[in-house]
C-alpha positions as CSV (number, residue, x, y, z in Angstrom):
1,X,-3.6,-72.9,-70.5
2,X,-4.3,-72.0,-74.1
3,X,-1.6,-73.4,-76.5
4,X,-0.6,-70.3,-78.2
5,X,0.1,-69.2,-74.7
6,X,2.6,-72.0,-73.8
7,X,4.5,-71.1,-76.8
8,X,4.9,-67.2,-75.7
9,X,6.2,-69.0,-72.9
10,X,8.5,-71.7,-74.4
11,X,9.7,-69.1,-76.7
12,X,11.0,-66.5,-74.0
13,X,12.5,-69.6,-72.1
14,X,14.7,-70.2,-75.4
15,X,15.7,-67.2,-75.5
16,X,17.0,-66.5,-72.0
17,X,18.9,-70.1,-73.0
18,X,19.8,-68.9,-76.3
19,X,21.4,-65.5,-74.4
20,X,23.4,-67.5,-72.0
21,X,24.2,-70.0,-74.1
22,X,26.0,-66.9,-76.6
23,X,27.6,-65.7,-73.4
24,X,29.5,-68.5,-72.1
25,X,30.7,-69.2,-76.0
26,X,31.8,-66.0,-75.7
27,X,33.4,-66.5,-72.5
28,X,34.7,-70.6,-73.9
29,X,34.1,-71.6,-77.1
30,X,31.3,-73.7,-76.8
31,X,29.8,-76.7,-79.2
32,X,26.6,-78.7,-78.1
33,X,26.7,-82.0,-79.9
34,X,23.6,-84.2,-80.2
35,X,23.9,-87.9,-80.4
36,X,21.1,-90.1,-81.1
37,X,20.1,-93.1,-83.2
38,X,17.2,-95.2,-84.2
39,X,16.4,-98.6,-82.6
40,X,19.7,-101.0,-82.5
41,X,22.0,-98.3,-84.2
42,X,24.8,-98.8,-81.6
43,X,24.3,-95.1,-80.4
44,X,25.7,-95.5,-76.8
45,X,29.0,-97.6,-79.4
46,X,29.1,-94.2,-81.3
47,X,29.5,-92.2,-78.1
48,X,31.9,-93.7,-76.3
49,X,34.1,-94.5,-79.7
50,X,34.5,-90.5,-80.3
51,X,35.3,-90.2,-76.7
52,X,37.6,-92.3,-76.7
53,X,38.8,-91.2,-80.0
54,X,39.3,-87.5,-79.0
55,X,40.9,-88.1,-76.1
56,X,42.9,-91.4,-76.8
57,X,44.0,-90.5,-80.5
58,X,44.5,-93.0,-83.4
59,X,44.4,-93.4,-86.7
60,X,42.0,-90.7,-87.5
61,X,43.8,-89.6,-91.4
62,X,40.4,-87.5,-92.6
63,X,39.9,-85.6,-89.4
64,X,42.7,-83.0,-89.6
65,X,42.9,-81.4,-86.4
66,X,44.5,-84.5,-85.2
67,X,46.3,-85.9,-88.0
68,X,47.9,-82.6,-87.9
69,X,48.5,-82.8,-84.7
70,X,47.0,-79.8,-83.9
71,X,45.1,-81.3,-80.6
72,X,47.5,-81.2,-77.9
73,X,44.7,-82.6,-75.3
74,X,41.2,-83.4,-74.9
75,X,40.2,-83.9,-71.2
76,X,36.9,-84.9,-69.4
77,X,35.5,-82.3,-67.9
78,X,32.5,-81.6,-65.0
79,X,29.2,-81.8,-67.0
80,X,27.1,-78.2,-67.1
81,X,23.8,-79.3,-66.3
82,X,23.6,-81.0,-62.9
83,X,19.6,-82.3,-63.3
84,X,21.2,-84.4,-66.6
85,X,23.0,-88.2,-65.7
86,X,26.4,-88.2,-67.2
87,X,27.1,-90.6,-69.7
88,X,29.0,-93.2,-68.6
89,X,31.9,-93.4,-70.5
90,X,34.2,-95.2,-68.1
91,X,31.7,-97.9,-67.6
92,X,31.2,-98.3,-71.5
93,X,34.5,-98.5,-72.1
94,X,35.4,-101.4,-69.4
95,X,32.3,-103.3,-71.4
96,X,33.9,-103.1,-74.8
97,X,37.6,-103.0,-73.5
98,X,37.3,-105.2,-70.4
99,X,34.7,-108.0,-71.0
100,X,34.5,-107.7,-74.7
101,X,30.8,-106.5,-74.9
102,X,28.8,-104.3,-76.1
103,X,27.3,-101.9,-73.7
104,X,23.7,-101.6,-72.6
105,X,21.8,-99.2,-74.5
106,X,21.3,-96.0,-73.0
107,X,17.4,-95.1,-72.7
108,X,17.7,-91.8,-71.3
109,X,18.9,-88.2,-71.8
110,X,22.8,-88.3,-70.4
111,X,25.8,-85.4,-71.1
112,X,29.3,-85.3,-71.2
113,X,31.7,-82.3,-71.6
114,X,35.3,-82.8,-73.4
115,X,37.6,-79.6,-72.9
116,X,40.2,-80.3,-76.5
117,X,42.8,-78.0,-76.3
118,X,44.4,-77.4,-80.0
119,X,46.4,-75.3,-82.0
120,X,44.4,-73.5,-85.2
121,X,46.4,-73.7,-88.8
122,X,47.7,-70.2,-88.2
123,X,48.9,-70.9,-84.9
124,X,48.4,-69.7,-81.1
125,X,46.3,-72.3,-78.4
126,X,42.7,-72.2,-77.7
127,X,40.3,-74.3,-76.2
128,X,37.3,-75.7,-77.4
129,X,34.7,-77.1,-75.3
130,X,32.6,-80.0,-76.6
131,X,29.2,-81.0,-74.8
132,X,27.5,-84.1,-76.1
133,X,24.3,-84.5,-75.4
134,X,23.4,-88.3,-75.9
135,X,19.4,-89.2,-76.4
136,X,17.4,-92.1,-77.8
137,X,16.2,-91.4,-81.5
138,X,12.4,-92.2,-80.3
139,X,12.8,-89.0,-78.4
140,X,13.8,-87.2,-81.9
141,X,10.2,-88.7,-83.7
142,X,8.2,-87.2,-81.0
143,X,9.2,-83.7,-82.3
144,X,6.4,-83.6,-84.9
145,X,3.8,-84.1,-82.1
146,X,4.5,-80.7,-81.0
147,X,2.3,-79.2,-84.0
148,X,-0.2,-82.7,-84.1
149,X,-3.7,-82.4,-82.3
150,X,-4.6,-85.4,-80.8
151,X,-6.7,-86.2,-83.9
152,X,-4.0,-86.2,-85.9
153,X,-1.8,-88.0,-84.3
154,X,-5.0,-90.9,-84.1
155,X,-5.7,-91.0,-87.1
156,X,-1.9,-91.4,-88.6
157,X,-1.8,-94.2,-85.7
158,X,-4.3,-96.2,-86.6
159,X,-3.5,-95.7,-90.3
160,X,-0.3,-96.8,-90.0
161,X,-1.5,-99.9,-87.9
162,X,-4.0,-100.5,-90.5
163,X,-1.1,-100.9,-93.1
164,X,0.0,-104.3,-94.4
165,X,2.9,-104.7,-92.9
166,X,1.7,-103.9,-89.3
167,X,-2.1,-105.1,-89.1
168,X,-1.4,-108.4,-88.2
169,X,0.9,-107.0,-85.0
170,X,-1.7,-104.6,-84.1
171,X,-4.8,-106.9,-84.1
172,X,-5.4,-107.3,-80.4
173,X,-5.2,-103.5,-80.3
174,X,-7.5,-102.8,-83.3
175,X,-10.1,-105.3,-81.8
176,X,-10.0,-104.2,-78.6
177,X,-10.2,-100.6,-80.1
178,X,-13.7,-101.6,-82.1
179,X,-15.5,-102.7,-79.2
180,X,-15.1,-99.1,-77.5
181,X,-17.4,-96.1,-77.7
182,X,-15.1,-93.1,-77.8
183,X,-18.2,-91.4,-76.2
184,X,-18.4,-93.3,-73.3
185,X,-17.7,-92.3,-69.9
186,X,-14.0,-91.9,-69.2
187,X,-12.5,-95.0,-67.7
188,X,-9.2,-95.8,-66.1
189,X,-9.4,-99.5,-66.4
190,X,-10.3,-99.1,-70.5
191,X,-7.4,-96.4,-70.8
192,X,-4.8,-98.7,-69.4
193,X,-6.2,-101.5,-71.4
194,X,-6.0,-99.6,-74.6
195,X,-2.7,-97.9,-73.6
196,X,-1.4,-101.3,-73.1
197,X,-2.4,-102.9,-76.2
198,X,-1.3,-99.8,-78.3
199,X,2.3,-100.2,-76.1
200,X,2.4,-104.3,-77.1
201,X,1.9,-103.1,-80.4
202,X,4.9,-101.0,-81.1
203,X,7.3,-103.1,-79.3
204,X,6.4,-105.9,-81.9
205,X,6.7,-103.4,-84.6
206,X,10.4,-102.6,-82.9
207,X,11.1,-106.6,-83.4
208,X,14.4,-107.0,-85.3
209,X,12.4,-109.3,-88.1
210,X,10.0,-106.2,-88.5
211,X,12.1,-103.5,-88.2
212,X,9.6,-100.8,-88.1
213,X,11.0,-97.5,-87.4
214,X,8.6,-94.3,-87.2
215,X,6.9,-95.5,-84.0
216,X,5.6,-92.4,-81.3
217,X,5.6,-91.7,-78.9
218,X,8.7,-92.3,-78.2
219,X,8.8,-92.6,-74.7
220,X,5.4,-95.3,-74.4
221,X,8.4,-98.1,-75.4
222,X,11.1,-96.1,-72.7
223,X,8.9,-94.5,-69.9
224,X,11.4,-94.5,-67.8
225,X,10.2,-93.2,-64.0
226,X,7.0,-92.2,-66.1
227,X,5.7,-95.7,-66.0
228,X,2.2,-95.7,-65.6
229,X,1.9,-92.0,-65.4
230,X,-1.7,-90.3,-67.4
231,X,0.6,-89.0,-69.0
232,X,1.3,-92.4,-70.6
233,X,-1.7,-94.0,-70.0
234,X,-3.8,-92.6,-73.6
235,X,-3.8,-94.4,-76.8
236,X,-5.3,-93.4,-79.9
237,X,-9.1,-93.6,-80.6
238,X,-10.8,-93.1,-84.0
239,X,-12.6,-89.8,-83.4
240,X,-14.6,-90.0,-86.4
241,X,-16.9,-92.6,-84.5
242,X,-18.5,-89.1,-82.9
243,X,-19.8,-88.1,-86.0
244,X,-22.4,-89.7,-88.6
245,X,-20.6,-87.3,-90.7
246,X,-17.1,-89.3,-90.1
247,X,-15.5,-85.6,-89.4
248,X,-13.6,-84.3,-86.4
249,X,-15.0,-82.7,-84.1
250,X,-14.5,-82.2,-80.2
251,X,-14.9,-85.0,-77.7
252,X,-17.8,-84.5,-75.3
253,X,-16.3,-83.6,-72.2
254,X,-16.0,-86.8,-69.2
255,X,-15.7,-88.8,-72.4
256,X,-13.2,-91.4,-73.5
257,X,-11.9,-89.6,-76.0
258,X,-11.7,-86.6,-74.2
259,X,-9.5,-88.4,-71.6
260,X,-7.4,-89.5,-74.2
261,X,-7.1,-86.4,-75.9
262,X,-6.2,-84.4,-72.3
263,X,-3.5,-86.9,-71.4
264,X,-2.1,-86.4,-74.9
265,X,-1.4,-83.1,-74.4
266,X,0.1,-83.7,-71.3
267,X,2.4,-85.7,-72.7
268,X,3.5,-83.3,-75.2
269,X,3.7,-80.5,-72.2
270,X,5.4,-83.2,-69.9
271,X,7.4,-85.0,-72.1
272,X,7.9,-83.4,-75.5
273,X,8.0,-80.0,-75.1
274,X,10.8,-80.0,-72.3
275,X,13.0,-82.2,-74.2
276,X,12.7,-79.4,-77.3
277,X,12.9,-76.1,-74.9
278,X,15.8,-77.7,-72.6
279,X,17.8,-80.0,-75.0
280,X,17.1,-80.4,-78.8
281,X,16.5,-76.6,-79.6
282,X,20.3,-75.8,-78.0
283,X,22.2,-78.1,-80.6
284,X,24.8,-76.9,-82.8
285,X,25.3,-80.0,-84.5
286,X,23.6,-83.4,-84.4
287,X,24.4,-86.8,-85.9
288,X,21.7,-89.6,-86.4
289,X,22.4,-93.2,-86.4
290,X,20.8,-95.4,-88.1
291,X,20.8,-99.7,-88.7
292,X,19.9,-99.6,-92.7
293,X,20.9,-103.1,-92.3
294,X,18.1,-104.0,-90.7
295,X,15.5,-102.5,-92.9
296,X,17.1,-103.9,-96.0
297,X,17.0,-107.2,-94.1
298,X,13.2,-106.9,-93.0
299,X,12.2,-105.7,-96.5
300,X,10.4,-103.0,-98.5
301,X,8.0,-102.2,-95.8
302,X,10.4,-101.8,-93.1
303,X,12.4,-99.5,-95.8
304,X,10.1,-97.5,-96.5
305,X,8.8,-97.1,-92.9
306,X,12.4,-95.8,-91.9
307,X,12.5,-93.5,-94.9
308,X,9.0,-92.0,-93.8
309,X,10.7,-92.1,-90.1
310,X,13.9,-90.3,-91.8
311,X,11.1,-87.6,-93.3
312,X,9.6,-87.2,-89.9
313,X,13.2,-86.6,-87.9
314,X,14.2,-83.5,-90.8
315,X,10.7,-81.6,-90.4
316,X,12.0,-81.3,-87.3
317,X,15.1,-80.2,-88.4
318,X,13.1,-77.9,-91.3
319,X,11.5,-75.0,-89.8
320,X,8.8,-72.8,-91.5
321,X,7.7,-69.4,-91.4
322,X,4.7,-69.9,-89.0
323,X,6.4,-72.9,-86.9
324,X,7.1,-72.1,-83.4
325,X,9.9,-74.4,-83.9
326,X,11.8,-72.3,-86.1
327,X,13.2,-69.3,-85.9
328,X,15.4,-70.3,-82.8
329,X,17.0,-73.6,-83.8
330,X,17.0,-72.7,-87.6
331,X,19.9,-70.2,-86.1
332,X,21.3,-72.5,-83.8
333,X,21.6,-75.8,-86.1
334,X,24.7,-76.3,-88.8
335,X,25.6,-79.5,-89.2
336,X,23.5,-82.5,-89.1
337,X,24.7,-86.0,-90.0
338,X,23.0,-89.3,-91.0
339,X,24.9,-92.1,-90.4
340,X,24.5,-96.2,-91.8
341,X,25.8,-98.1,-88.6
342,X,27.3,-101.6,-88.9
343,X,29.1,-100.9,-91.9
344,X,31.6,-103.4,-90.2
345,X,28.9,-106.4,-91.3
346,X,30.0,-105.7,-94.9
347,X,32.8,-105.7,-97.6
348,X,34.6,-102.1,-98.3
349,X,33.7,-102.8,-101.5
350,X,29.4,-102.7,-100.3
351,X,30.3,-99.4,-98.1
352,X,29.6,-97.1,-101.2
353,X,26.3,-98.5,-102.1
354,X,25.3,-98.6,-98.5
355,X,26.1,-94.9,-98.0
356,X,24.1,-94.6,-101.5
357,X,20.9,-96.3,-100.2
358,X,20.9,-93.8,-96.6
359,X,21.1,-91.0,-99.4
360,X,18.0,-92.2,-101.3
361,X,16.2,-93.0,-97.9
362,X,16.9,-88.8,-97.1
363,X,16.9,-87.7,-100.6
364,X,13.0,-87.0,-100.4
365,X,13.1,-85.3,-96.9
366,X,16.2,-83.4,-98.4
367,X,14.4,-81.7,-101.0
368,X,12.2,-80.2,-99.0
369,X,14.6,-79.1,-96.2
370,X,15.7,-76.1,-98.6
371,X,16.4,-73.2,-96.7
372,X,16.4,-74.6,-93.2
373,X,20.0,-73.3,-92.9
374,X,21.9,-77.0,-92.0
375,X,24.5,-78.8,-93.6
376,X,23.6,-81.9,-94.6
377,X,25.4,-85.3,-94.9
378,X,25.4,-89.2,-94.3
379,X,28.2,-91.3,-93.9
380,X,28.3,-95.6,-93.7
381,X,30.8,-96.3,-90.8
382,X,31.3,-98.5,-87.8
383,X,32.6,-97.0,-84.8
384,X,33.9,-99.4,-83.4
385,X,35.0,-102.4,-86.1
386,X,34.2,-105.7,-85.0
387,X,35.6,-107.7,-88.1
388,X,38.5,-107.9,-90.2
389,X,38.6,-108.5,-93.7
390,X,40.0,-111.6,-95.4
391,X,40.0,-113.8,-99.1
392,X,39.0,-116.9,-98.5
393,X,38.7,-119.5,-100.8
394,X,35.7,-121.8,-101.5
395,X,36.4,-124.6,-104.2
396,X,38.4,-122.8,-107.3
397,X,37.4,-119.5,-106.0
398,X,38.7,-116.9,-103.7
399,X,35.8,-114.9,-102.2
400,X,35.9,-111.5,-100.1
401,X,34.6,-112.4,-96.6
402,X,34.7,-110.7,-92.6
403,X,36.3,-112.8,-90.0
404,X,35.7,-111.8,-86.4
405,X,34.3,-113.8,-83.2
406,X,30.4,-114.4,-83.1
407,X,29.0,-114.2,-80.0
408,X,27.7,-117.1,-78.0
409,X,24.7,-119.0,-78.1
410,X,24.7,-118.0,-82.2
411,X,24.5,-120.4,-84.6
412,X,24.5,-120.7,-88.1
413,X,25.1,-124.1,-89.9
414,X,27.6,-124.1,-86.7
415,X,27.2,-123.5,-83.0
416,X,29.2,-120.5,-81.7
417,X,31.1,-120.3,-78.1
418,X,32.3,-116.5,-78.2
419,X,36.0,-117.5,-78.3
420,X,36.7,-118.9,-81.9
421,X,36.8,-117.1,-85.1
422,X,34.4,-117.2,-88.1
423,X,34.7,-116.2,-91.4
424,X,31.5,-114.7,-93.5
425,X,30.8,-113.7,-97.3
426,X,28.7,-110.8,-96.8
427,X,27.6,-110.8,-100.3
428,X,27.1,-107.7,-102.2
429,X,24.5,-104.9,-102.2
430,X,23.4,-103.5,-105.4
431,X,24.9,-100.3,-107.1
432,X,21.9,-98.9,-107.9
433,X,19.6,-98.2,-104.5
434,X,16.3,-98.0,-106.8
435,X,15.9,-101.3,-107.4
436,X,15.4,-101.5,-103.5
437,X,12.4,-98.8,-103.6
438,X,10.6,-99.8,-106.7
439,X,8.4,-102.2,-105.5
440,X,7.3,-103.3,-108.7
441,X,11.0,-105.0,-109.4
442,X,10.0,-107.8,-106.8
443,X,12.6,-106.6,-103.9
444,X,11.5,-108.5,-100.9
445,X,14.0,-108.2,-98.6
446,X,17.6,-109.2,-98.0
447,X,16.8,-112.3,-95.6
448,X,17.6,-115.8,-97.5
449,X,13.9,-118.0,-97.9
450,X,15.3,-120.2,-94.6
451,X,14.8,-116.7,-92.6
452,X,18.6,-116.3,-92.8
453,X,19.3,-112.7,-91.0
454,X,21.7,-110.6,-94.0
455,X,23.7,-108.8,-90.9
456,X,24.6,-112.6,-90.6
457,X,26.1,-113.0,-87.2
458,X,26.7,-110.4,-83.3
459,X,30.3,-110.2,-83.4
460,X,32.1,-109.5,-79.7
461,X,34.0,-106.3,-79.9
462,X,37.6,-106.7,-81.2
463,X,40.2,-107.9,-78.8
464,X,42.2,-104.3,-78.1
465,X,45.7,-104.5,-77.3
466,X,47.6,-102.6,-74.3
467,X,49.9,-100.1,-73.8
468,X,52.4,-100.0,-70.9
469,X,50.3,-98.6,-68.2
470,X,47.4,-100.8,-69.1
471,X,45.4,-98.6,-71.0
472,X,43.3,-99.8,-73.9
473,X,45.2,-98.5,-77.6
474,X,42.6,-96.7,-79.9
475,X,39.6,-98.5,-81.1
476,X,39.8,-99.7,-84.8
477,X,36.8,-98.0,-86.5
478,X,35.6,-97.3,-90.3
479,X,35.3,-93.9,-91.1
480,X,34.7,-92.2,-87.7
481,X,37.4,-90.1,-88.8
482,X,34.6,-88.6,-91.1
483,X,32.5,-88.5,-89.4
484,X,34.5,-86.2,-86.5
485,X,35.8,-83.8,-89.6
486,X,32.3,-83.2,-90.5
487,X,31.1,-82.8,-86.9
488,X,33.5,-80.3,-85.3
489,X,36.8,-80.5,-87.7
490,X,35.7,-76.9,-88.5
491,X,35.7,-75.4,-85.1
492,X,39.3,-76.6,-84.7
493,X,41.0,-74.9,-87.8
């Protein structure tokens, strides 16, 4: 089927969604909210923190609606698609609450619907009915592939696993890549090889020392019940090898390449393009989630991989003229939210210049995002805070430090069992985030020369006291209240 044909199609399924989405809005006021994160970001944290949050209360002073106490009750209610696994709130919760643990990470597409009944600032009741739709960030880079051709996305591949910073991890792939003819008869046992290789590779890139971030397609590192499918089974293959001329042209058909390039679109028809036309083109508002943390830890490569990761998640958000893309989710999107995770692992007085560094990361994506018709914003926070804050003093001095309890098996210049306390001086990021971008001022990385990791230590989840009927008081947080205001306070005035 011809690709311009798909897109007729895609387009008039959006539609029919877009028209029935309008009329039950019209029928309930309706917000979709997307929630999704990077590698590590504590996404499945996030969402069961603002769940919790809406329908528990607390100390929430910036978002209005309920430090007005405008919100009389928000209430779980049935999900609206039945083909999409709820979140699983209840079972999050007990982790965090219950055994003092962080929850598994979600690496699926799951929904939830919150029905928050509230009063507007010039009175009456309404209703306002809030579906978060929870997916892993991964999904989110494989956006862009929607307008790739299989030779493009190659040849950015194997660029990008050419790099410095990544060569090394993708040597077995690389070499094993040389010694094929992209010409040669298609193979099943050389695909799988190949796809395999190219699959180690990215999952070393993902490492917590490397930190790489802009890593499609998504779903190669989270098949789920696609494992082993075609239409994961492809990996990419330097087409100029066809040519003396080193230009692109179209793989011989029962070739290699041509293999690879048919199971590449597949993916994109199987994989990507469902995920777009069912999910991501329906969002009113979307919050990403990312650990800057760990890039600043890993160093300039793995920063500048996450900012070109950062670029790659607002073209999807930026729609032009001639992008299928665009029309449609240019009118749907408002609000979309980046948001530095683990801001917990640092003094209030490093919060600013964190926040300050996710700006710069999106500042270049930003100024080219004119026009797309979203509101734009990043916030440092921790949904759920881990540590306290506390002086200590060390000889004459008295130095700002987090105290909370690492988890076990962690070590330091101590051995950790989970139960007792630790205190931590988190140090101080700079004021000024371009000393981190300019290479040529020497920035190599926020990890000490013994390899010391700068988010230091895992901390358990705080202990949570109990009210009367045994249920778990509100989570202590940093800045989700923000976060919540920018998200939906609007809707509630």
């Amino acid at each position: 089927m011809p690709s311009w044909y798909e897109d007729l199609i895609d387009e008039a399924r959006l539609t029919a969604l877009t028209l029935l989405d309008r009329a039950e809005d019209l029928a309930s006021p309706t917000l979709r909210l997307g929630i999704t994160g990077l590698s590590r970001s504590g996404k499945t944290v996030f969402t069961t923190a603002l769940i919790h949050a809406l329908t528990r209360g607390g100390r929430l002073p910036v978002f209005r609606a309920m430090h007005e106490g405008r919100i009389a009750r928000a209430t779980l209610e049935p999900q609206p698609d039945d083909n999409v696994p709820r979140f699983d709130y209840e079972g999050h919760l007990a982790a965090l609450v219950d055994e003092r643990r962080w929850p598994e990470s979600t690496r699926r597409i799951s929904e939830l619907r919150l029905a928050i009944d509230y009063a507007p600032a010039r009175g009456g009741r309404r209703t306002l009915t809030l579906d978060i739709v929870d997916y892993p960030g991964e999904w989110l880079l494989d956006l862009p592939l929607l307008d790739s051709s299989y030779g493009d996305f190659a040849a950015e591949s194997l660029r990008l696993a050419s790099a410095p910073a990544r060569r090394e991890l993708a040597a077995p792939f690389l070499a094993a890549l040389a010694e094929v003819d992209p010409a040669a008869s298609a193979d099943e046992g050389t695909a799988r090889r190949l796809a395999e290789l190219f699959t180690s590779y990215l999952a070393a890139c993902r490492a917590e020392a490397v930190s790489m971030s802009l890593l499609p397609p998504g779903r190669f590192l989270m098949p789920g019940d696609l494992e082993g499918s075609p239409a994961l089974t492809f990996a990419p293959i330097d087409l100029t090898r066809l040519t003396d001329q080193g230009a692109y042209t179209h793989a011989p058909p029962g070739s290699l390449a041509a293999m690879m390039q048919r199971r590449y679109e597949s993916y994109k028809d199987r994989v990507v393009r469902p995920f777009f036309r069912d999910h991501f083109a329906r969002l009113d508002r979307q919050i990403v989630l990312i650990d800057v943390l760990a890039a600043l830890n890993a160093g300039p490569a793995a920063l500048a991989d996450l900012e070109a990761a950062l670029d790659g998640i607002l073209a999807a958000f930026r729609v032009g003229r001639n992008s299928w893309l665009g029309a449609l989710f240019r009118h749907r999107i408002g609000k979309v939210l980046f948001a530095a995770t683990k801001a917990d692992h640092l003094h209030h007085t490093s919060h600013d210049p964190l926040e300050a560094i996710l700006r710069r990361l999106v500042e270049r994506a930003l100024s080219r995002a004119e026009g797309a018709g979203a509101d734009i914003d990043v916030v440092a926070l921790a949904a759920v805070r881990a540590t306290r804050e506390a002086m200590v003093k060390r000889g004459r001095a008295h130095l700002p430090a987090i105290v909370g309890v690492p988890e076990a098996g962690q070590h330091d210049a101590n051995a950790f069992d989970g139960l007792a306390e630790a205190a931590v001086f988190p140090g101080d990021l700079p004021e000024n985030p371009s000393a981190l971008f300019d290479q040529s001022l020497g920035f190599k990385g926020l990890s000490d020369a013994e390899g010391g990791d700068f988010r230091f230590l895992r901390f358990r989840p705080p202990l949570v006291e109990r009210n009367g009927t045994g249920q778990a008081l509100p989570l202590p947080h940093i800045r989700l209240d923000r976060a919540l205001e920018f998200l939906i306070g609007d809707r509630l005035r």
